[in-house]
DRENKOL-344862 format. One record per residue (C-alpha): residue in one letter; z, y, x. Coordinates in steps of 0.1 Angstrom, whole numbers. Layout:
// DRENKOL-344862
REC  r     up  north   east
REC  A      Z      Y      X
...
This chain:
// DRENKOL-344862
REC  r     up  north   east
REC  X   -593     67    296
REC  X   -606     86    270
REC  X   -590     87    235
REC  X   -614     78    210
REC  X   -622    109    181
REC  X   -606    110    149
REC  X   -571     91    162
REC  X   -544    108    144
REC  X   -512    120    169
REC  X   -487     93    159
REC  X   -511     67    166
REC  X   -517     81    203
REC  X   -480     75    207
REC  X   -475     63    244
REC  X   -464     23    242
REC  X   -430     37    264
REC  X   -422     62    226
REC  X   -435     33    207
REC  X   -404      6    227
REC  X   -381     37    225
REC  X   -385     42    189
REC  X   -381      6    186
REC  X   -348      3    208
REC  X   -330     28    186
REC  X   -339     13    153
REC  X   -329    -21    168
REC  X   -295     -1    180
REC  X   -287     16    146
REC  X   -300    -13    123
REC  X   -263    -29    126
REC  X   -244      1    117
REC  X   -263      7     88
REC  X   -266    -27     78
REC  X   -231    -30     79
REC  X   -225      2     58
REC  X   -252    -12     30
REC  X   -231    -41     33
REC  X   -198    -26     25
REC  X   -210     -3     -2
REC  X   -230    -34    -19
REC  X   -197    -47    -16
REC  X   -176    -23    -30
REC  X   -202    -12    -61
REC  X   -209    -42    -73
REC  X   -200    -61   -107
REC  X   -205    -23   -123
REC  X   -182    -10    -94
REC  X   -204     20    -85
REC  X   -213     30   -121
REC  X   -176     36   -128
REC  X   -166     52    -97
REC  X   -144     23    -84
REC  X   -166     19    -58
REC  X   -157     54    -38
REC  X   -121     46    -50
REC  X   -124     11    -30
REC  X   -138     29     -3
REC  X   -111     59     -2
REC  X    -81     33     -1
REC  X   -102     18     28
REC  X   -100     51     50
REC  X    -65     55     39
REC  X    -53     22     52
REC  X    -72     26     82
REC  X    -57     61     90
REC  X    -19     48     79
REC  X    -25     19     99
REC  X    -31     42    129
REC  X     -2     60    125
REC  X     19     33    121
REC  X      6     15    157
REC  X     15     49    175
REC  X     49     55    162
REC  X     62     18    165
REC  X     53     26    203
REC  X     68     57    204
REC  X     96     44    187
REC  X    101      6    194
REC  X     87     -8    217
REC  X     88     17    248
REC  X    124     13    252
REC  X    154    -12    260
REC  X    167    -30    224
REC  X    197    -10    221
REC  X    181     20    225
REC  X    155     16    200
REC  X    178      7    175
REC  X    196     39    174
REC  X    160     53    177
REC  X    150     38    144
REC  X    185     39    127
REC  X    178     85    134
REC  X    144     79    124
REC  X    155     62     93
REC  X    182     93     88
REC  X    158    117    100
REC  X    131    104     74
REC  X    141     77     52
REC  X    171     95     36
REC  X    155    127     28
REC  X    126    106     16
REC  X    155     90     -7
REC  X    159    123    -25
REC  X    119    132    -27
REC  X    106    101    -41
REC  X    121    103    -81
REC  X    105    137    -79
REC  X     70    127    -63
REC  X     59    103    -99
REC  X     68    133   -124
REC  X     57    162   -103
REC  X     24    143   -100
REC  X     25    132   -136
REC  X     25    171   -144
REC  X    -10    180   -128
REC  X    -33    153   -145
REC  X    -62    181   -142
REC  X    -58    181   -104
REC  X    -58    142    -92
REC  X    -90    144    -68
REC  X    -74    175    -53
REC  X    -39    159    -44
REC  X    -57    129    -30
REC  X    -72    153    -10
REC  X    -43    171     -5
REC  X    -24    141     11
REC  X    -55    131     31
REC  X    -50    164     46
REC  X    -22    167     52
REC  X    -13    132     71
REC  X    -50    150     91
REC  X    -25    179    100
REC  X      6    160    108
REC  X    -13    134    127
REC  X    -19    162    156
REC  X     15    173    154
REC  X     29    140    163
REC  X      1    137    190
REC  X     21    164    211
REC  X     54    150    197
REC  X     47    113    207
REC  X     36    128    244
REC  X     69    149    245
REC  X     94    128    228
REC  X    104    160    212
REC  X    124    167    181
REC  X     90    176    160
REC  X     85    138    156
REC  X    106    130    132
REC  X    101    155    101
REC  X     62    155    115
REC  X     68    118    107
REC  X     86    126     71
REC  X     58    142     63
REC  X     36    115     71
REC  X     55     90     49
REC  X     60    115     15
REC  X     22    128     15
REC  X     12     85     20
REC  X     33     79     -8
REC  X     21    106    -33
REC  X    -12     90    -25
REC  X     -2     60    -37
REC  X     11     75    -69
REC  X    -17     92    -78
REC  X    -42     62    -64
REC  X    -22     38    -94
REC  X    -26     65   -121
REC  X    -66     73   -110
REC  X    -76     40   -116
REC  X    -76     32   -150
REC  X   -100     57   -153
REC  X   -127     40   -137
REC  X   -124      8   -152
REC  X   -162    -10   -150
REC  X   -165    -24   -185
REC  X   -165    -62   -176
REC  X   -131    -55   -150
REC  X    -94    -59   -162
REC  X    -65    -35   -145
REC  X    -57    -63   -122
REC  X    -93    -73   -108
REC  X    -96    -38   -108
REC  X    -63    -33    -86
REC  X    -70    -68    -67
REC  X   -107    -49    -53
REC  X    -86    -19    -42
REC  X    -56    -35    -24
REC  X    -81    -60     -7
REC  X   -104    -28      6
REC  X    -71    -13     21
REC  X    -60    -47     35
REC  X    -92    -52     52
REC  X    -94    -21     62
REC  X    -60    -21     81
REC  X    -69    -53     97
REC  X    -97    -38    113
REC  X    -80     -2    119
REC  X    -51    -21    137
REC  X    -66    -32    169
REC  X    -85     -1    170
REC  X    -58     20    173
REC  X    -38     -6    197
REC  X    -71     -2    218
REC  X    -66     36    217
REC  X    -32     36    228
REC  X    -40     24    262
REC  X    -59     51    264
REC  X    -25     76    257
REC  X     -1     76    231
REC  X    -14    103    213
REC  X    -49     91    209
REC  X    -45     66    178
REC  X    -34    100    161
REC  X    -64    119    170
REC  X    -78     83    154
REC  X    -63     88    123
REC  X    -69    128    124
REC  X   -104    115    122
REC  X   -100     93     95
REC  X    -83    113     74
REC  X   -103    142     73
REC  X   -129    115     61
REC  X   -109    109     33
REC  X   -102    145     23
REC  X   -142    145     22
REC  X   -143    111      2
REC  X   -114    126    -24
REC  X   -136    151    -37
REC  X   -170    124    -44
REC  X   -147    106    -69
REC  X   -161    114   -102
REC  X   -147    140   -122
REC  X   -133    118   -151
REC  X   -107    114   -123
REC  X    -92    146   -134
REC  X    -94    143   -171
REC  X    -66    139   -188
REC  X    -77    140   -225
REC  X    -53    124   -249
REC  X    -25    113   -222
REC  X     11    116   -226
REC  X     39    109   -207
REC  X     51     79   -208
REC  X     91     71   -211
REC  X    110     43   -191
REC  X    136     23   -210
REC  X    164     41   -196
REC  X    150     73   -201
REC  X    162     75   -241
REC  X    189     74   -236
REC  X    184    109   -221
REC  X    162    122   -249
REC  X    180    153   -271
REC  X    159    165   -298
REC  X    167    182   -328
REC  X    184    162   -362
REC  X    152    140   -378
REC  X    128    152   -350
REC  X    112    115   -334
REC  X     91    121   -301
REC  X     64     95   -310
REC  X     62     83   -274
REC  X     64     49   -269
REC  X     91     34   -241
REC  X     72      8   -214
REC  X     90    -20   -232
REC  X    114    -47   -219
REC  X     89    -72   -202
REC  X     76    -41   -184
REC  X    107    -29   -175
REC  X    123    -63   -163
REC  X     90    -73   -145
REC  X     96    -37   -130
REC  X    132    -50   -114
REC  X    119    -86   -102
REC  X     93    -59    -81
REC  X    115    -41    -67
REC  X    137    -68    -54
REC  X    110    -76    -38
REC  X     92    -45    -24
REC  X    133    -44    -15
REC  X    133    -76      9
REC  X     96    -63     24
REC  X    115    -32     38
REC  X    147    -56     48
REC  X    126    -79     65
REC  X    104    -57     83
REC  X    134    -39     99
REC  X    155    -64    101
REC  X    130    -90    121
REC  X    123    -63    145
REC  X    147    -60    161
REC  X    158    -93    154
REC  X    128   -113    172
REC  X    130    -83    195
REC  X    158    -98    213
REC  X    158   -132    203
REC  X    121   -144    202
REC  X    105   -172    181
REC  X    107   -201    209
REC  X     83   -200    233
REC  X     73   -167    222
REC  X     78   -130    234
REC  X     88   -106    213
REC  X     56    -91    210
REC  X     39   -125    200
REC  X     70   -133    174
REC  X     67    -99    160
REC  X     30   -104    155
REC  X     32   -140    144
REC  X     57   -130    111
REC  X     33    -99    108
REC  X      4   -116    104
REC  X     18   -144     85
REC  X     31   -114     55
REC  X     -6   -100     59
REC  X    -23   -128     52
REC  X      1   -140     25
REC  X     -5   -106      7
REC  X    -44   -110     14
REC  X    -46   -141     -6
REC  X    -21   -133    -31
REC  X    -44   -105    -38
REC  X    -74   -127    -41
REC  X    -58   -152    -63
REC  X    -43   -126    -86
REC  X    -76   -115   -102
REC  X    -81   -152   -108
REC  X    -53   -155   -122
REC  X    -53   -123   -145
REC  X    -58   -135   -179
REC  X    -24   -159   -173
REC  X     10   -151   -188
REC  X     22   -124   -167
REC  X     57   -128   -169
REC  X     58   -166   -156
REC  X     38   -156   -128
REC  X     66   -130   -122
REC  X     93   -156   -124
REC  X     78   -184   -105
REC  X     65   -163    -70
REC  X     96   -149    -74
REC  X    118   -181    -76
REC  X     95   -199    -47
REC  X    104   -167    -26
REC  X    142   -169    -33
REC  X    135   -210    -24
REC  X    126   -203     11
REC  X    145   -175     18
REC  X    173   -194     10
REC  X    158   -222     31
REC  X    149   -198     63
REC  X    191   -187     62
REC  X    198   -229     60
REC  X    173   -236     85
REC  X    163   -204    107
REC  X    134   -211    130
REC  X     99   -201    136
REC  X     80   -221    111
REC  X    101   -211     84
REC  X    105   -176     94
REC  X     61   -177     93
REC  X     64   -191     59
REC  X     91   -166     46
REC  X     68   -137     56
REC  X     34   -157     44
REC  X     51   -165      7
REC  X     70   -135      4
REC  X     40   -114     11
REC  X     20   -133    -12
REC  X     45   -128    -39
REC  X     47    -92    -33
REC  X      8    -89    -43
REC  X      9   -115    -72
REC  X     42    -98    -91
REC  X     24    -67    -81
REC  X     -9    -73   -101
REC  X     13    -91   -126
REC  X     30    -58   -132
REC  X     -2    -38   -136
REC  X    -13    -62   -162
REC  X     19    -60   -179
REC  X     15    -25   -180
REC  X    -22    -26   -193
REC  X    -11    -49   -222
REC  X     22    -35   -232
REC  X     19      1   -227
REC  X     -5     26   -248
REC  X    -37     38   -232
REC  X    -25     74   -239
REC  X      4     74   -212
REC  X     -5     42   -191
REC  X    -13     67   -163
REC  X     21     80   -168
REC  X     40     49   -165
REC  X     17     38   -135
REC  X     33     70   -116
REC  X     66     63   -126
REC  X     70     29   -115
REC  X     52     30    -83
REC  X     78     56    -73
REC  X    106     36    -84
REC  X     90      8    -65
REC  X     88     27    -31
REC  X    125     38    -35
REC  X    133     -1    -34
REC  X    111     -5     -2
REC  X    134     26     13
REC  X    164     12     -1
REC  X    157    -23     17
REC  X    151    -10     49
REC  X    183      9     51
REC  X    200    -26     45
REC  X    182    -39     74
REC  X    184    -21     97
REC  X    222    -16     90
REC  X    232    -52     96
REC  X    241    -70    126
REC  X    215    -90    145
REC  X    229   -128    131
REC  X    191   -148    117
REC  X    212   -169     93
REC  X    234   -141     79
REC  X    208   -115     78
REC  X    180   -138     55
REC  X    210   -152     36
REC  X    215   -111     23
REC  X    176   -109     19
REC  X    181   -142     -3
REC  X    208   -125    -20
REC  X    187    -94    -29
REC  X    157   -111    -41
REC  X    183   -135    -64
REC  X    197   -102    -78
REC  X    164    -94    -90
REC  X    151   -129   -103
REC  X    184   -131   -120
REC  X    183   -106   -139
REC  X    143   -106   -149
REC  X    149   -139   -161
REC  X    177   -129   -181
REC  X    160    -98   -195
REC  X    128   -117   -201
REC  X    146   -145   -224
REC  X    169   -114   -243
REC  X    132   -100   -249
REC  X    119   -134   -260
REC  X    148   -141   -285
REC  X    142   -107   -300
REC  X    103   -114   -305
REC  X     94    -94   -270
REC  X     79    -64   -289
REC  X     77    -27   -275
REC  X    100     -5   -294
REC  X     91     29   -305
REC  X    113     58   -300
């Protein structure tokens, strides 16, 4: 048949290009859909104007590649051996890393605190270097060999300096309309997504081979090293910050006869919010280890230890998911009684779950302590927003997420120290969280009969 003059070349297109062109739009029209989705998502309210947006979207990848990690080393580590076994397994890889980690973590906040000019490039810098690690454990999870466990120290320091630096970046890109906490609330809930997705990926990829959730998160890290460096350059700014002080730290300032500082300490409802956090970022790493091996050998009933491990899992995610959501609606409430109260209804059914241990209350304790962990959380951050001066509230950030991550270190040792008894054990993760409730309620009312102001060194 003849083609008729003047036709241009895309419009002679055989009808077999035409479907094919077709077929492909219809097979990449969900993937892009989805990624307008997301970033609609994550830029809106003024989001992407600030930069919050690729901040939201960083923390994303970083909880995905974490998330990765984590599924290939609690197989390596946990689950491919009998009990007893694993628990001297963990209790070297807790040696091996945690302790160590003990000694690095009052160093990470400062040491970060002193290169202001530099954040986008240690973001980077820990994206890449969890990218490197990640193949390192791929041959060590295949081997079993020694390389696993400082591979694995590495992991866990360069994760946490992210965090550091991730709390002191985002005050910077504060939309105008957002608070710290809806700001904080938008980042948490990308990385909590994010790992809920990442997390049966990278069980998916392990019955593939051990090592191939690491190549996953190789991937996905090396993403984020890319996405580190599209943050915008505010990020690195550090006009008119200072460092901020902690309460204890004056009484470790020596300066010469009538010279002041003029830094400002955090303040006392900071500080005592500080303590009721980490009592409980304490009883997050006490429960996790303790409950592992605890429901590893003596299952919720009717339940394998897989399904009882994953039942109290999911439970502490989803608590944490909606403590998250609820805290931005609740950000313009009294921190402090927020504080008090999760933390109280925590020490309630802990102390409940030692009375009564069994599966529906063992749910609930991970459910309501995980939620609590996210409300006190954002409570802190808004704390710190309205006590501490703009000039070193990247500072303080820093310091007290570090101090916050040595409680979560701390609490695991505990756990995985104590015998295997369900009563005994959540009756010393009641006392821990009492400790701190205690004494934040103690502090707080000191602070209230002395007019709760910030003093001034």
């Amino acid at each position: 048949m003849a083609i008729p003059s003047g036709t241009r070349p895309s419009e002679r297109a055989s009808p077999l290009r035409r479907a094919g062109r077709a077929v492909a739009r219809a097979l990449h029209l969900p993937f892009t859909g989805t990624a307008k989705g997301i970033r609609k998502a994550t830029h809106a309210h003024g989001a992407g104007e600030s930069g919050l947006g690729k901040l939201i979207e960083l923390h994303a990848v970083n909880g995905a590649g974490d998330v990765m990690i984590t599924v290939a080393l609690a197989s390596t580590v946990f689950f491919s051996v009998p009990t007893d076994e694993a628990r001297g397994r963990v209790a070297l890889y807790l040696a091996i890393t945690m302790a160590p980690f003990t000694l690095l973590a009052p160093v990470i906040g400062p040491l970060l605190d002193r290169i202001p000019h530099g954040r986008r490039a240690a973001m980077a810098g820990a994206m890449l270097a969890r990218a490197l690690l990640a193949l390192t454990l791929s041959g060590a999870v295949a081997t079993g060999s020694i390389e696993l466990y400082p591979a694995a120290l590495g992991v866990l320091v360069s994760s946490k300096a992210y965090g550091v630096v991730r709390s002191a970046v985002v005050p910077r890109l504060l939309p105008p309309s957002f608070s710290l906490v809806k700001a904080n609330s938008r980042v948490t809930l990308g990385g909590l997504l994010a790992t809920g997705i990442a997390a049966p990926i990278g069980a998916g990829l392990h019955q593939i081979g051990p090592p191939w959730p690491l190549y996953g998160a190789c991937a996905i890290f090396t993403l984020g090293v890319v996405l580190s460096f599209r943050l915008p350059h505010k990020v690195d700014s550090a006009r008119g910050e200072r460092r901020a002080l902690l309460a204890a730290d004056e009484e470790h300032l020596h300066l010469p006869h009538g010279k002041k500082p003029g830094l400002r300490t955090v303040g006392p409802a900071v500080t005592h919010a500080l303590a009721a956090n980490a009592s409980l970022r304490c009883l997050s790493g006490f429960l996790i280890f303790f409950l592992a091996f605890l429901l590893r050998e003596d299952p919720l009933a009717g339940q394998s230890a897989a399904v009882s491990l994953a039942i109290v899992g999911v439970a502490a995610g989803v608590g944490n998911a909606l403590g998250t959501a609820v805290g931005a609606a609740l950000r313009n409430r009294a921190p402090e009684i927020i504080i008090v109260t999760v933390v109280a209804c925590v020490l309630g059914v802990a102390i409940t779950a030692a009375v009564f241990y069994g599966a529906p209350v063992i749910a609930c304790l991970g459910a309501v302590a995980g939620l609590a962990q996210a409300l006190a959380k954002l409570s802190l951050d808004a704390l710190i927003q309205r006590d501490v001066p703009e000039l070193v509230r990247t500072s303080a950030f820093a310091r007290s997420e570090t101090l916050l991550q040595m409680s979560w270190v701390i609490g695991g040792g505990i756990g995985i120290a104590l015998p295997l008894d369900g009563g005994f054990g959540l009756g010393v993760g009641a006392a821990i969280v009492a400790a701190g409730w205690l004494t934040t309620v103690r502090g707080l009312l000191a602070a209230a009969r002395r007019g709760g102001q910030s003093r001034v060194v």
